[in-house]
C-alpha positions as CSV (number, residue, x, y, z in Angstrom):
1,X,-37.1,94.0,-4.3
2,X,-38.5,92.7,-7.3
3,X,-37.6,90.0,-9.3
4,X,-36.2,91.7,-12.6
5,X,-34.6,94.0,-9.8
6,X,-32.6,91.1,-8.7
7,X,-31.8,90.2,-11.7
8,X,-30.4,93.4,-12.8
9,X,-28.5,93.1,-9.9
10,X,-27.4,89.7,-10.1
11,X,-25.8,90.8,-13.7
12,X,-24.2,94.0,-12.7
13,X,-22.0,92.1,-9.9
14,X,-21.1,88.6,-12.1
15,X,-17.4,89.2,-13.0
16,X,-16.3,88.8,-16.6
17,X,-14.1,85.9,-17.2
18,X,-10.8,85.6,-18.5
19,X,-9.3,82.2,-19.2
20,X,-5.1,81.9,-18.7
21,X,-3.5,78.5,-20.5
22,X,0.0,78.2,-19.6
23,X,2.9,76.5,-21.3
24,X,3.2,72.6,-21.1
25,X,3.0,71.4,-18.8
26,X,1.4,73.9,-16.6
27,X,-1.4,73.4,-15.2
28,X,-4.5,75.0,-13.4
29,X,-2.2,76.4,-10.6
30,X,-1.3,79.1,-13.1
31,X,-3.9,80.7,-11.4
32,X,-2.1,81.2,-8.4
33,X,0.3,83.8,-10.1
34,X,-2.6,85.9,-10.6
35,X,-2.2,88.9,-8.7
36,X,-5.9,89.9,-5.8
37,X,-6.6,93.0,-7.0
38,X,-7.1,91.1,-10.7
39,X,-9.2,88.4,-9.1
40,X,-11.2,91.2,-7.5
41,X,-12.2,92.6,-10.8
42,X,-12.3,89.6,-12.8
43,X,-13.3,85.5,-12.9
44,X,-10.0,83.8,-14.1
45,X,-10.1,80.1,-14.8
46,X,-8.2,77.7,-16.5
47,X,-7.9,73.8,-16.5
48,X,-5.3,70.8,-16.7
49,X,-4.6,69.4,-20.0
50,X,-4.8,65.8,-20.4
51,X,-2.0,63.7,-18.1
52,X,-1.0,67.2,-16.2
53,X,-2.6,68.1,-13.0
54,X,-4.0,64.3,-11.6
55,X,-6.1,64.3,-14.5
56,X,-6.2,61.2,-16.6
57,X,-3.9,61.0,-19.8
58,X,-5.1,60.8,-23.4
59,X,-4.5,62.2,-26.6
60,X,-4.8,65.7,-26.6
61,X,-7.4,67.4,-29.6
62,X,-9.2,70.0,-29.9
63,X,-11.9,68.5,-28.9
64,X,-10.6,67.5,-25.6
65,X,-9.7,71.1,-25.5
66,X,-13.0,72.6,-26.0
67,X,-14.3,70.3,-23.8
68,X,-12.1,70.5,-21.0
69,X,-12.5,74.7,-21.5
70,X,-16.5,74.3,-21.0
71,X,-16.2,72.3,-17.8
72,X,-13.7,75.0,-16.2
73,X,-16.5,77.9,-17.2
74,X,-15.8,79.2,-20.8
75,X,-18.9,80.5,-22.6
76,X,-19.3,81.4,-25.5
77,X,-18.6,85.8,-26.1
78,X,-16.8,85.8,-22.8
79,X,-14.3,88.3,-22.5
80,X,-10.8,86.7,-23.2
81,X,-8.2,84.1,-23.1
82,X,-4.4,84.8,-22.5
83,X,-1.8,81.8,-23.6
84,X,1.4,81.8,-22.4
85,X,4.6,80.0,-24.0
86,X,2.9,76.5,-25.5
87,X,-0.7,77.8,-24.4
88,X,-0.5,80.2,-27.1
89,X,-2.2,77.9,-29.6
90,X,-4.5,76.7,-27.8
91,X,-5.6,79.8,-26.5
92,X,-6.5,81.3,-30.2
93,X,-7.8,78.1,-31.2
94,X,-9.9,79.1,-27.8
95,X,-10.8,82.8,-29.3
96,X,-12.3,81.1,-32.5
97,X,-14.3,78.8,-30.7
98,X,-15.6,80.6,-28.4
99,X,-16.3,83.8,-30.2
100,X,-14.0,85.5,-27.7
101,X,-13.7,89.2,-27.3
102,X,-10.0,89.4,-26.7
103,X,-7.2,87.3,-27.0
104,X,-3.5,88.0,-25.7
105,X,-0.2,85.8,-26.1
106,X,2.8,86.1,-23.8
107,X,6.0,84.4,-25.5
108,X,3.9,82.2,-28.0
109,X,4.6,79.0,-29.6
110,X,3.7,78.9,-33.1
111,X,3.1,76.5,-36.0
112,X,6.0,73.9,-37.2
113,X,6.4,75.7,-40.1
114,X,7.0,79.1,-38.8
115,X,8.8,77.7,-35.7
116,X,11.5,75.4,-37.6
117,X,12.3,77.8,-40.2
118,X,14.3,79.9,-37.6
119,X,15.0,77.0,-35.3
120,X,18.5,76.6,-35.7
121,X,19.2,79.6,-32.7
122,X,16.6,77.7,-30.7
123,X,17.8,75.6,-27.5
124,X,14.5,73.8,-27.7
125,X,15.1,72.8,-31.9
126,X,16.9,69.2,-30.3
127,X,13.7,68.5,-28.1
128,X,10.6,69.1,-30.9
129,X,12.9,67.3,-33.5
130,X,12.8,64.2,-31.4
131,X,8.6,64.6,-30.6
132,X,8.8,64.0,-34.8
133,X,11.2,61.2,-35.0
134,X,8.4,59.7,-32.6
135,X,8.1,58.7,-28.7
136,X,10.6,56.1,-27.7
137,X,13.2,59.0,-28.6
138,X,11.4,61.8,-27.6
139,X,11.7,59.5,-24.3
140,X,15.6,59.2,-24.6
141,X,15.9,62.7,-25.3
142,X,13.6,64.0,-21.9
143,X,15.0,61.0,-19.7
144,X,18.3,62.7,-19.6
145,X,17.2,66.0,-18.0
146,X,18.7,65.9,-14.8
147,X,15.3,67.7,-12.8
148,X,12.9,65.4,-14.2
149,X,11.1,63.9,-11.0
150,X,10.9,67.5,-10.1
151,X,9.2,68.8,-13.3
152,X,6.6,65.7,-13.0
153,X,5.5,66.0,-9.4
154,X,5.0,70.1,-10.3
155,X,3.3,68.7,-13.1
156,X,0.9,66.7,-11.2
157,X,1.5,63.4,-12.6
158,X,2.0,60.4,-11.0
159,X,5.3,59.3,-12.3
160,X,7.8,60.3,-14.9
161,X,6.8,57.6,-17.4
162,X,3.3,58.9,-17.0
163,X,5.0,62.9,-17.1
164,X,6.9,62.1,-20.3
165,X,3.8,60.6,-21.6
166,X,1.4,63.2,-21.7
167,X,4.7,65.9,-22.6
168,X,5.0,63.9,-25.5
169,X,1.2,63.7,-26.3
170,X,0.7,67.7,-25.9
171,X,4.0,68.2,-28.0
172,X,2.9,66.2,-30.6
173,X,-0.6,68.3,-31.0
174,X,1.0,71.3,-30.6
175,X,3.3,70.5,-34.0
176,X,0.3,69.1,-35.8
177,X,-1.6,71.0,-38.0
178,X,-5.1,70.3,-35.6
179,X,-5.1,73.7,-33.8
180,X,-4.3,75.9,-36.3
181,X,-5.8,75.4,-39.0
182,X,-8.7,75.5,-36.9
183,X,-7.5,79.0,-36.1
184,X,-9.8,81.5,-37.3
185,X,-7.2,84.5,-38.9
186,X,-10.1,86.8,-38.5
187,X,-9.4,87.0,-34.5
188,X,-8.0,90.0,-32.5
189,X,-4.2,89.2,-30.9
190,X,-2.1,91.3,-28.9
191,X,0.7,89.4,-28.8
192,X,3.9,90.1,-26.3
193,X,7.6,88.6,-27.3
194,X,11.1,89.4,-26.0
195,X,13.2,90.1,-29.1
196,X,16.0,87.6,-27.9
197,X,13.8,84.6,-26.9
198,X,15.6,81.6,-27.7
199,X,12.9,78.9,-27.4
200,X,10.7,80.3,-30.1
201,X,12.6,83.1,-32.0
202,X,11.1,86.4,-32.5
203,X,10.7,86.5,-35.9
204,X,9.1,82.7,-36.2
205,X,6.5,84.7,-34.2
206,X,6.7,87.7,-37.0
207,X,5.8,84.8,-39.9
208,X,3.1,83.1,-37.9
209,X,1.2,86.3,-37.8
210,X,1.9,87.6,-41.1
211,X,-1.5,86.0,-42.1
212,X,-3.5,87.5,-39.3
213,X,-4.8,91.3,-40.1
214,X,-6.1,92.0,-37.0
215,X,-3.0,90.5,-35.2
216,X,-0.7,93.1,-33.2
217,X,3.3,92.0,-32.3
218,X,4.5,93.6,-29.2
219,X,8.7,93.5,-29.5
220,X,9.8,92.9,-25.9
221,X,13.4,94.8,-26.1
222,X,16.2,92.9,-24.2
223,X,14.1,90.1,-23.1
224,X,14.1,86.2,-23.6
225,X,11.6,84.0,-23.3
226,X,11.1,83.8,-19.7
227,X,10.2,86.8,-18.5
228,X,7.5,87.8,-16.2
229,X,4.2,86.7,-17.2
230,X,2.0,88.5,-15.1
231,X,3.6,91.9,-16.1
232,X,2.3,91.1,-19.6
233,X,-1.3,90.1,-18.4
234,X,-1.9,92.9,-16.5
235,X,-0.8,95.5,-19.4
236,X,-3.3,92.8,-22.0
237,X,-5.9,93.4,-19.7
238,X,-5.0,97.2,-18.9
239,X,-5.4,97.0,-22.8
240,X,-8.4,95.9,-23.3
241,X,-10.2,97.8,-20.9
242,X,-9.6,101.1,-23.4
243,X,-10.9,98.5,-26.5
């Protein structure tokens, strides 16, 4: 065979990739939830965020992000990112970056702004409030949940100080202004909400996206916001494949 045949070849058979960020704190195990026949078609990967995972904490930015999305295999014009929950930020910060083709959201958290203006039928309102008063009561407020060594070792971190650490630190970003307005308004989203999601109200997602033209909001009747995920990812990707 010769050599431009294998490479023809070699092209034909690489899989595109699609990279998943899940909510804090997931991490890369997200993966796992990824159904075979998917992998079989596609290259998934993802990476732990700073503190989650065994990796070492430090403030998280979007430069740590991009960085820590290049070493896990993002390239530039790959296919697309899905963010899930508190991944949904990052992942469209992701999309502009990266000049991604496609970009889904699966119960997304959105900017302060939008979030807190509908946060008073939030059960989560109590928990970002206390991430702005600062850490020693973010600390108080997270110390009292009564699963907490259970949530850090899923986590992958090597105690709960360390846990509520790097919680805090991700929190913090994810209520700064740093990822979005680095968030190019230009991008393609399909984004999936349950209409009676309680940690981040439907319609704080309706006024984050008002800005976005090329930003579609899928109403998820009867549904909070934990629902299943991977239903969602498969119908984004079943979605993009007719795109």
């Amino acid at each position: 065979m010769c050599f431009s045949c294998k490479e023809n070849k070699s092209t034909y058979l690489k899989k595109t990739t699609i990279c998943v960020i899940g909510g804090t704190p997931s991490t890369s195990d997200i993966l796992n939830l990824i159904p075979d026949s998917l992998k079989a078609k596609y290259n998934f990967i993802s990476f732990n965020r700073p503190g989650f995972g065994g990796t070492e904490i430090s403030q998280t930015t979007n430069e740590t992000i991009f960085e820590l999305a290049e070493k896990a295999g993002l390239q530039e014009n790959d296919f697309g990112v899905i963010g899930i929950s508190g991944g949904a930020p990052i992942a469209m910060l992701l999309a502009s970056k990266f000049k991604l083709k496609h970009c889904g959201i699966i119960s997304g958290m959105v900017s302060k702004e939008a979030y807190f203006k509908f946060a008073d039928s939030t059960i989560t309102k109590d928990l970002f409030t206390n991430v702005l008063a600062g850490y020693d009561e973010f600390k108080k407020a997270v110390l009292k949940f009564p699963n907490l060594d259970e949530i850090s070792k899923q986590a992958g971190t090597a105690s709960k100080e360390l846990f509520i650490k790097a919680t805090y630190n991700e929190f913090e970003y994810l209520l700064s202004e740093a990822p979005y307005t680095s968030i190019n308004k230009a991008i393609a989203v399909d984004w999936w909400h349950g209409e009676n999601d309680v940690n981040v109200p439907y319609k704080s997602a309706e006024l984050f996206l008002k800005d976005f033209k090329n930003a579609i909001l899928n109403k998820i009747p009867n549904s909070s916001h934990d629902i299943n995920s991977v239903i969602y990812i498969e119908k984004l990707i079943d979605g993009w494949e007719f795109k």
